[in-house]
N, C-alpha and C positions, 0 to 999 in steps of 0.2 A: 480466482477471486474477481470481485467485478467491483471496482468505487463508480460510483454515480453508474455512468453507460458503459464504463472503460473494462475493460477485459486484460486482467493481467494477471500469465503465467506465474506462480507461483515455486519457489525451487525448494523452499522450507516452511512449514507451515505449526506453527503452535496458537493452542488455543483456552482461554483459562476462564476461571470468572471468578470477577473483582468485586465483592460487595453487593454478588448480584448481577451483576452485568456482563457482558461477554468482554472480556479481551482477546485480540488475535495478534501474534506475530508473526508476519513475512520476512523470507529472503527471497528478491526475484531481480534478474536481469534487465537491465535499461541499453539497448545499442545509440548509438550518435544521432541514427534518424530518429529514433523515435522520444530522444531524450526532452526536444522543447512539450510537445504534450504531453507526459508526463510530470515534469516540474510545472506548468501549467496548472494541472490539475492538485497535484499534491501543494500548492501554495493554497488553493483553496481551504486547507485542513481542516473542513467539517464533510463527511459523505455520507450518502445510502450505502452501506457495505452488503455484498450478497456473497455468501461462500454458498455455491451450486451442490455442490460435493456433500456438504452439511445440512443444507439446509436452513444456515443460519442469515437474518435479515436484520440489519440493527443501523440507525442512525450513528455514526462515528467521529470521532478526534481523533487527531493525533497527539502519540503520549509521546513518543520517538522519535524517529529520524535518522540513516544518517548514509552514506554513498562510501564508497572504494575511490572513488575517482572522481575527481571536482573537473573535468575540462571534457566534456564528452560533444566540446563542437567539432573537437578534428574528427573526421570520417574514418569509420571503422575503428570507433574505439565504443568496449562494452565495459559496465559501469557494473557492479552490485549493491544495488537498495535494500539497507534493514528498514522496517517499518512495523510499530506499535498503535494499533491502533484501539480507542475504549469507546463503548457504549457507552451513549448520551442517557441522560437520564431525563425520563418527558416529564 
């Protein structure tokens, strides 16, 4: 899956549609170094979402949220991210 430019493996992946619009859930891995760019980017919570694999390309929110592990500054600690995220409607 790809938010905005960002590239990120995905470890579970469900996909729906709400009203018409796409939903997708993620489960994917977050490590210590890479956790400031990602909370970074997911504080942004509106994205270009692209699932390669699918083919699917949709403007997004986040519906969800939420982490294994709230302290991922100490080194060598990996984290697990749910995330929901819903087609914007233009």
């Amino acid at each position: 899956m790809i938010l905005d430019n960002t590239l990120i493996k995905v470890n579970h992946y469900e996909e729906e549609k709400v009203n018409g619009l796409y939903q997708i859930s993620v489960v994917f891995n977050v490590t210590s170094e890479d956790y400031h760019d990602i909370a970074t980017l997911l504080y942004k919570g509106k994205f270009d979402v692209t699932v390669p694999e699918t083919g699917i390309f949709f403007r997004g929110t986040i519906q969800k949220y939420s982490t294994s592990i709230t302290n991922l500054y100490e080194k060598g600690q990996v984290g697990e991210y749910k995330l929901s995220l819903l087609e914007k409607e233009i």
